[in-house]
C-alpha atoms as one frame of an Amber mdcrd trajectory, in Angstrom:
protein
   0.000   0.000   0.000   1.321   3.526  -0.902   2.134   5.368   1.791   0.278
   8.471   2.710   0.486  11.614   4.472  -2.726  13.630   5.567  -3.636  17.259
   6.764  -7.396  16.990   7.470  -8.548  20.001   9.494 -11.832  20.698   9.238
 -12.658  21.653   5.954  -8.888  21.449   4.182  -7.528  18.358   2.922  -4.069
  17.774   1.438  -3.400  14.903  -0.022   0.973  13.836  -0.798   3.018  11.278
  -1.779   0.209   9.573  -3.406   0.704   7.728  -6.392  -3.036   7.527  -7.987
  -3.310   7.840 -12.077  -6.975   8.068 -12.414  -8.783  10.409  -9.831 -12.709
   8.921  -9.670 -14.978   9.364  -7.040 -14.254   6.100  -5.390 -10.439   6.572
  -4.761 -11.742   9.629  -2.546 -14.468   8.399  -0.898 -12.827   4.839  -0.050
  -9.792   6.400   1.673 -10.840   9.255   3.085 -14.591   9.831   4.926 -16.638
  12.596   5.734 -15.778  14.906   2.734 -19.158  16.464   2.703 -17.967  20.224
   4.099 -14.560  20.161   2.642 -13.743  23.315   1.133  -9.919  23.011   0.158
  -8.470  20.002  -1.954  -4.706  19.950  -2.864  -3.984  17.078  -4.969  -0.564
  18.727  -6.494   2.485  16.254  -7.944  -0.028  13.202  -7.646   0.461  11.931
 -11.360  -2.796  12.490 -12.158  -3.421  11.850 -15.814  -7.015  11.396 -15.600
  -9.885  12.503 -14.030 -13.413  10.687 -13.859 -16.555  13.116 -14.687 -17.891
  11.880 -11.109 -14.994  12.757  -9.355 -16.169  15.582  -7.222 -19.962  14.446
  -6.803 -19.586  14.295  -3.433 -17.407  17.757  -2.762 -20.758  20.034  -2.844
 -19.349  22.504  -0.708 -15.365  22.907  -2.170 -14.657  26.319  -2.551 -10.713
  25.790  -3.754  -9.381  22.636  -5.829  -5.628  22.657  -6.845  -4.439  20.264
  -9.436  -1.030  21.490  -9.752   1.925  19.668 -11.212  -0.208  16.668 -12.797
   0.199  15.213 -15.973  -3.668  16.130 -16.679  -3.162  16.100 -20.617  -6.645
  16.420 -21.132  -9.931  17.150 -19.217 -13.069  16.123 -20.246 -16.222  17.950
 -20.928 -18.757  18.163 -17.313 -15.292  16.985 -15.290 -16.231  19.735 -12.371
 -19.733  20.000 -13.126 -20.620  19.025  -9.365 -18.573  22.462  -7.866 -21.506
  25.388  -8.372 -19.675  26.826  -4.813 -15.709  26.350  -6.530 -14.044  29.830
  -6.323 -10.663  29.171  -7.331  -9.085  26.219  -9.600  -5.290  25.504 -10.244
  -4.272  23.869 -12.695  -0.375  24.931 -13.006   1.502  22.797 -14.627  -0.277
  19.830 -15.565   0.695  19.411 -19.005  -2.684  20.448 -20.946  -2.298  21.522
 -24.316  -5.795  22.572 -25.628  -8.896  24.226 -23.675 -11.802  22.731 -24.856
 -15.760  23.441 -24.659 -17.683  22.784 -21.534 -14.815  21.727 -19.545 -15.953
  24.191 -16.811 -19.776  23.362 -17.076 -20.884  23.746 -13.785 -18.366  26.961
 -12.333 -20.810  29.313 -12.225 -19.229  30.734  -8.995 -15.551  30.541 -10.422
 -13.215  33.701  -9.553  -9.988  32.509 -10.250  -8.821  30.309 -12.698  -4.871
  29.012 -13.315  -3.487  27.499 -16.417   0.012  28.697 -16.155   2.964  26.581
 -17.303   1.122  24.050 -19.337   1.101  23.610 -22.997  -1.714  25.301 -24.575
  -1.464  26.358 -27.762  -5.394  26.720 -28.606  -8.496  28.088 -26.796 -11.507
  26.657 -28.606 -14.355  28.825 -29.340 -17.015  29.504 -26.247 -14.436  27.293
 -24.265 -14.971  29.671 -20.805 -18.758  30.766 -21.858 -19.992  28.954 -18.427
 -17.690  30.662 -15.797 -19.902  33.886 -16.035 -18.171  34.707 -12.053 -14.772
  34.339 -13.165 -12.756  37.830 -12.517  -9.643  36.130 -13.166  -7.643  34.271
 -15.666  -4.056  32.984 -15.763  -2.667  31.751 -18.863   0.815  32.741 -18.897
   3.767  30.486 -20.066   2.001  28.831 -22.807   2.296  28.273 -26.313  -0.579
  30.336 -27.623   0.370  32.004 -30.739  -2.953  33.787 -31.479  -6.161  34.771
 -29.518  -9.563  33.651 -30.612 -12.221  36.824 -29.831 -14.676  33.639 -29.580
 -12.868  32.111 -26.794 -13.472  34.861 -24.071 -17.209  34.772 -24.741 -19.349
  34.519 -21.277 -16.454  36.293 -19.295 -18.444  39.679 -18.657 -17.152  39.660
 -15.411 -13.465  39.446 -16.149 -11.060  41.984 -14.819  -7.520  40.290 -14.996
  -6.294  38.617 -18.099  -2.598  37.250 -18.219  -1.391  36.189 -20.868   2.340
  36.748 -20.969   5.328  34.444 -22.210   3.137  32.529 -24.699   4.191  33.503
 -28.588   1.894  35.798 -29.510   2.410  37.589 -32.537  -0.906  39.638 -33.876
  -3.859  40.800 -31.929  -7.152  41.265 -34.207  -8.966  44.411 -33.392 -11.768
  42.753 -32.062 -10.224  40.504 -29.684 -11.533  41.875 -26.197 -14.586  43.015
 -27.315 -16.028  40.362 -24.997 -13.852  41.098 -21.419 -14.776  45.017 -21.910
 -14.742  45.573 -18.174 -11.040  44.370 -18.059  -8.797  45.986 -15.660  -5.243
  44.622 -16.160  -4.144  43.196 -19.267  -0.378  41.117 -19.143   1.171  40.992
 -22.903   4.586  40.465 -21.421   7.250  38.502 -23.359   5.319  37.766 -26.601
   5.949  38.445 -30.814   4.123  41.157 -30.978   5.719  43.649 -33.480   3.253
  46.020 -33.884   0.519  48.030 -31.850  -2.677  48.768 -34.435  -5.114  51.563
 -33.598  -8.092  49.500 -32.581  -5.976  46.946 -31.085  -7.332  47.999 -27.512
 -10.476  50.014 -28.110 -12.680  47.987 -26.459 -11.057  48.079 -23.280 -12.048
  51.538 -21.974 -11.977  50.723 -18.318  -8.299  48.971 -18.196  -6.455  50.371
 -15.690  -3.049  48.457 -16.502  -1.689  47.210 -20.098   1.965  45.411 -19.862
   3.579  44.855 -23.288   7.476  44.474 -21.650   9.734  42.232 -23.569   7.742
  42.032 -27.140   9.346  43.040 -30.611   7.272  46.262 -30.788   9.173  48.327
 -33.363   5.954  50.882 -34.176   2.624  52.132 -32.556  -0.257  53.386 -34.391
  -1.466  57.122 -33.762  -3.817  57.240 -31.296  -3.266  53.260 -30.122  -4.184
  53.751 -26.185  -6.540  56.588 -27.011  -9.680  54.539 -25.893  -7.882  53.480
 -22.791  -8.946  56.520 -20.834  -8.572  55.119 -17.594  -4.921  53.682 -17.722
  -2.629  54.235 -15.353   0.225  51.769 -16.013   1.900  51.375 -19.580   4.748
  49.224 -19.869   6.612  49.210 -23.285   9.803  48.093 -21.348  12.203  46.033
 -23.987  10.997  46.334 -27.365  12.061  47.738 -30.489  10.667  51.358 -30.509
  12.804  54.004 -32.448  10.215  56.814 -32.221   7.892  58.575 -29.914   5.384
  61.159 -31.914   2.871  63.670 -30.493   0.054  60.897 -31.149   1.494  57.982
 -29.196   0.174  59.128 -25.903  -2.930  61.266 -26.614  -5.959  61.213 -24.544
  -3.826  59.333 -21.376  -5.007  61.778 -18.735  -5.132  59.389 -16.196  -1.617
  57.525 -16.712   0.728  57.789 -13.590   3.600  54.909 -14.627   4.988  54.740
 -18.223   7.750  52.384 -18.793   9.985  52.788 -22.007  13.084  51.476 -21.014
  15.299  49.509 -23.329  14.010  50.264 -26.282  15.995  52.342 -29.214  14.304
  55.660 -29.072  16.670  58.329 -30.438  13.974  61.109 -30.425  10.902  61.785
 -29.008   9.085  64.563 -30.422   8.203  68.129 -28.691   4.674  68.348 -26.725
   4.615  63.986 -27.415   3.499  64.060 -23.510   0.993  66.775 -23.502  -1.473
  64.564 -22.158  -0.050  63.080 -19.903  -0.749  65.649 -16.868  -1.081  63.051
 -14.135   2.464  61.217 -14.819   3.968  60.571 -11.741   7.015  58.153 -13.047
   8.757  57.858 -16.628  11.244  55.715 -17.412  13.274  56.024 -20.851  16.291
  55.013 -19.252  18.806  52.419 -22.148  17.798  54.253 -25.389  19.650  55.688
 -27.551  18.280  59.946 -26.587  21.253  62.229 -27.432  19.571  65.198 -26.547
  16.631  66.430 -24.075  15.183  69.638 -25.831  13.422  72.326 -23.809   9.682
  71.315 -24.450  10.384  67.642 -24.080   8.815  67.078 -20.735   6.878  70.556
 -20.231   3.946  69.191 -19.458   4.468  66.998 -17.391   3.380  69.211 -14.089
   2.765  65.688 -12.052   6.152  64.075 -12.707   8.023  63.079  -9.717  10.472
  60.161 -10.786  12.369  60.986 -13.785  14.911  58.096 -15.498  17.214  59.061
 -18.482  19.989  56.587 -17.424  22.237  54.658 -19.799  21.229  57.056 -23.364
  23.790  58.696 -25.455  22.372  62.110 -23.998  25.671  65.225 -24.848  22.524
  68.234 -24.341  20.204  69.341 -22.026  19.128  72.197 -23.110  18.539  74.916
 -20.203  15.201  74.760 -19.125  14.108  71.606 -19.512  13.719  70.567 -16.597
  12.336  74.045 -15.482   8.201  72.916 -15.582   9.002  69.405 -13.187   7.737
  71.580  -9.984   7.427  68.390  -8.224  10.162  65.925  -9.499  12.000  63.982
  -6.799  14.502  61.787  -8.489  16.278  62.632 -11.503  18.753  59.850 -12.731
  20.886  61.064 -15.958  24.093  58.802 -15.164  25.378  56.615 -17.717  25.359
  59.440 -20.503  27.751  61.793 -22.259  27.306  65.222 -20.514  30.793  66.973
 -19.804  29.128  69.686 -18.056  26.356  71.271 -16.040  25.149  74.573 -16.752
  23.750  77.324 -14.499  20.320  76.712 -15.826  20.096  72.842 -16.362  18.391
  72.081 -13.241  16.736  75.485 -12.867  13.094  75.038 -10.704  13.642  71.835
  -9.296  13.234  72.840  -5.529  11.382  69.481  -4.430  14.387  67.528  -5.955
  16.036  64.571  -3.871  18.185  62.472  -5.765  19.806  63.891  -8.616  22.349
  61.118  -9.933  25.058  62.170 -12.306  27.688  58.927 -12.087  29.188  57.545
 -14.931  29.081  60.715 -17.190  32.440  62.727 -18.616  31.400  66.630 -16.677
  34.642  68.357 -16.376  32.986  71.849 -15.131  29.922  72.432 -13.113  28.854
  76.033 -12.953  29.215  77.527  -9.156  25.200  78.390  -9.595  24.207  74.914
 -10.803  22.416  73.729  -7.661  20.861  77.061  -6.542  17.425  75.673  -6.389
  18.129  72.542  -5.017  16.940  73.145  -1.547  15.642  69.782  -0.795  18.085
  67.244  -2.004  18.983  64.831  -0.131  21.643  62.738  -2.302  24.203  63.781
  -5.315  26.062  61.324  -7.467  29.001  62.772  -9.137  31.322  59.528  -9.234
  32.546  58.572 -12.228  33.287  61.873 -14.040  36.062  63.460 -14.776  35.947
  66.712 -12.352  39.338  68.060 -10.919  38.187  70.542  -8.674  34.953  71.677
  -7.199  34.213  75.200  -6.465  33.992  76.210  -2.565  30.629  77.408  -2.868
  29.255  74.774  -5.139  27.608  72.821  -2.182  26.382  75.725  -0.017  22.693
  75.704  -1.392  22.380  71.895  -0.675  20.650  72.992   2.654  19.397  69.000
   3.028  21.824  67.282   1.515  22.503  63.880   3.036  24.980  62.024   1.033
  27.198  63.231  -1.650  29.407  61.111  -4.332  32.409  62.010  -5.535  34.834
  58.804  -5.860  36.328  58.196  -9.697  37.091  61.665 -10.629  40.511  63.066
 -10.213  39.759  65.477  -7.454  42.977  67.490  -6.258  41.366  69.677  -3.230
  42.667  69.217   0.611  40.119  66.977   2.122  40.424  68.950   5.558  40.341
  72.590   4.135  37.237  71.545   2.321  35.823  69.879   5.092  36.538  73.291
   7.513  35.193  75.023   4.929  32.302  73.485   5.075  31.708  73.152   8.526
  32.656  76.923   9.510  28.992  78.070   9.086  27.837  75.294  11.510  26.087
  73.096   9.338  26.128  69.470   9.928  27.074  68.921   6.134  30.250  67.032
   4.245  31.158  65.259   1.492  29.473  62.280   3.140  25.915  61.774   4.911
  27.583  63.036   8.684  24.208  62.123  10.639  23.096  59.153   8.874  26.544
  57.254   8.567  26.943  58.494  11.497  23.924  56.553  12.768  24.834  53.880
  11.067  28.337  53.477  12.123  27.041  53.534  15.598  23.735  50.989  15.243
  26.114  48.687  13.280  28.979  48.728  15.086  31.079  49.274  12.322  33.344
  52.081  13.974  33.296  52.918  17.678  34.288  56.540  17.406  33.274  58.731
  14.716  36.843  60.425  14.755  38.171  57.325  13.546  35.840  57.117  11.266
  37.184  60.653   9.200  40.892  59.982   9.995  39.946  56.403   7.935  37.899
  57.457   5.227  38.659  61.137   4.821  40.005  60.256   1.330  37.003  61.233
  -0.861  34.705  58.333   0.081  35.690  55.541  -2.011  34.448  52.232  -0.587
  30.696  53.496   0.160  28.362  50.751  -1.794  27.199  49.454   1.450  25.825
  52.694   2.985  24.966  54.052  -0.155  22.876  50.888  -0.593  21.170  51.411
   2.678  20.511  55.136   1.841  19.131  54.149  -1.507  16.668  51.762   0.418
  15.533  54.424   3.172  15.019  57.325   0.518  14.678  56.534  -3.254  12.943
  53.294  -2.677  10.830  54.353  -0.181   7.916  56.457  -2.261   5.143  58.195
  -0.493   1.510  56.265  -0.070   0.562  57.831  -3.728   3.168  55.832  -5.357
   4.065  53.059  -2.995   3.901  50.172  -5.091   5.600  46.753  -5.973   5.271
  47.399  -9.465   7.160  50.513  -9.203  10.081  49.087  -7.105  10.482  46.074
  -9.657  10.684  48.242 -12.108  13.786  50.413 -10.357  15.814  47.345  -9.732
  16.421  47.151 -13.470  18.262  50.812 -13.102
């Protein structure tokens, strides 16, 4: 006899280490009694590869069934048509390849549905037309290759579709015309090469479209126009060369667009005018070589602004000049050899502003004058030599400041004097927070020590730097506090 090993509380059972190949009503109800109020059945890695239609006859009252990591390669019509009270059903992994009719007969109260990881590569027509409940649907990691509009008839209720990492390559304009109340729509790593105008125009009450890691090289004027209540566009890792004044229209409502790693070498003047209620863009790993003065002027909601790792040699003065609210500004990883007087002109709510890994020989002495609230500055990696006296003076909350890999020449302790002799707790490093930390860690006993050891410019920092990063750039206020944001940063 196969050994078994049993959590029955209640109204959960888990069944392991069970090596049954047909599932029928009989296996359950000659090993295991009183199933009559069970609510939860995990069957997962029992090498299922059948299931009897009578299976669950006697399960009235199950509420969540997981069938994960079977070898179901097929289910047959009316197989669950006993579970009116199911909610959820899991079915990761279990080797199915096609989704036939009437397989979910009976699911009128099904929420949640998960086909993820199997081998699907076609949806037949009206094939989830009795889950009328279900809000939503997992498909991701299959092999579909094309979407049937037929197949999503019946889900009216449907708010969550995820599809990403199948092969995908074309989207008919009347696909969703069935799931019009969707909310979030996941297009991740698919074929999809182009975005047509219609492609979404049924879906006027999505609030999140992900198209990251596609091959989308162009996007039809006026492609998200319907999508009036979208607030998170990602177009991370595709092809796109090109942003026009079309692209974006009618997005009043987006907050997070995502258009990093693509190959955009110009975005058009006024292309965001739309977008008033951006909070967070991303165009960081393009191929921008210059920011012109109407580039971003609209955007009056902007806080979190990522230009990293372009081929960027001009900012023209100004540009920046409209972001009234902007917190982070990350331009490292470019070609800039200097900063003007007026590059960051207006940006008094400013925190980070991260220059590393540039080629700025000069700053102007008046460069930060309106940066009255930042908190960190990344210079590293340039190629300054000296650094005017005054250049740090309006930095009233600075917190941190980076200047390791340049070829800095001034006397560490005249500069530190310097800056000290008005009686501001302010250096070339973050004096109360390291100081904090050096004490809650630990790390040094005595803050003297601490100078007379690293009082040579501040080289070996990645540790507290990482812990600053963590405290203050990661940590976003309630508006924007938000995994999808965060994931999004790592990739920086």
């Amino acid at each position: 006899m196969v050994k078994q090993i049993i959590k029955f509380t209640l109204c959960s059972l888990i069944i392991s280490l069970c090596q049954c190949i047909t599932l029928n009503k009989d296996y359950l109800q000659e090993n295991y009694e009183n199933l009559d109020e069970l609510t939860v059945l995990d069957l997962s890695g029992q090498h299922i590869d059948k299931i009897d239609s009578n299976t669950f006859i006697s399960l009235p009252f199950l509420r969540t069934l997981i069938l994960n990591d079977n070898q179901i390669h097929e289910i047959e019509p009316g197989t669950f048509k006993y579970l009116s009270k199911l909610s959820l059903l899991s079915l990761n992994n279990t080797q199915l390849r096609t989704i036939k009719k009437n397989i979910f007969k009976g699911l009128t109260n099904l929420a949640t549905l998960i086909m993820t990881y199997n081998k699907i590569d076609e949806i037949e027509s009206d094939a989830f037309e009795d889950l009328p409940n279900l809000e939503n649907l997992y498909l991701e990691h299959n092999n579909l290759k094309r979407l049937n509009p037929d197949s999503f008839n019946g889900l009216d209720n449907l708010k969550l579709l995820d599809v990403s990492y199948n092969q995908i390559n074309e989207i008919d304009d009347d696909t969703f015309e069935h799931i019009a109340i969707l909310e979030s729509l996941n297009l991740d790593g698919n074929f999809l090469k182009k975005i047509t105008a219609n492609m979404f125009k049924n879906l006027e009450y999505l609030t999140t479209l992900k198209l990251d890691r596609n091959r989308i090289k162009s996007i039809d004027s006026g492609s998200f126009k319907h999508l009036s209540d979208l607030e998170d566009l990602n177009l991370n890792s595709n092809k796109l060369e090109h942003i026009d004044r079309t692209t974006f229209e009618r997005l009043e409502n987006l907050k997070f667009l995502y258009l990093a790693d693509n190959k955009i070498d110009e975005i058009e003047s006024d292309c965001f005018t739309d977008l008033i209620n951006l909070t967070l863009l991303n165009l960081s790993k393009n191929k921008l070589r210059k920011i012109e003065l109407n580039t971003f002027s609209y955007l009056k909601s902007l806080r979190y602004l990522i230009l990293n790792d372009n081929q960027i040699k001009t900012v023209e003065p100004n540009s920046f000049e409209s972001l009234v609210y902007l917190r982070t500004l990350l331009i490292g990883i470019n070609k800039l050899t200097s900063i003007d007087s007026r590059m960051l002109q207006g940006l008094r709510n400013l925190e980070v502003l991260w220059f590393s890994f540039n080629s700025i020989t000069h700053i102007n002495p008046d460069a930060f004058h309106d940066l009255e609230s930042l908190k960190l500055l990344d210079l590293s990696e340039n190629k300054l030599s000296e650094i005017d006296a005054q250049l740090f003076k309006p930095l009233k909350s600075a917190s941190l400041i980076r200047l390791n890999g340049n070829n800095l020449n001034t006397d560490i302790v005249s500069f530190v004097n310097k800056s000290w002799a008005d009686g501001r707790d302010f250096w070339l490093i973050n004096i109360p927070y390291l100081k904090n930390l050096v004490e809650e860690n630990d790390y040094l006993s005595d803050w003297s020590q601490f100078l007379e050891q690293f009082g040579n410019w501040f080289l070996n920092f990645d540790y507290l730097l990482e812990r600053f990063l963590n405290e203050t750039f990661f940590s976003l206020d309630s508006e924007t506090e938000n995994s999808k944001t965060s994931d999004n940063f790592r990739d920086l």
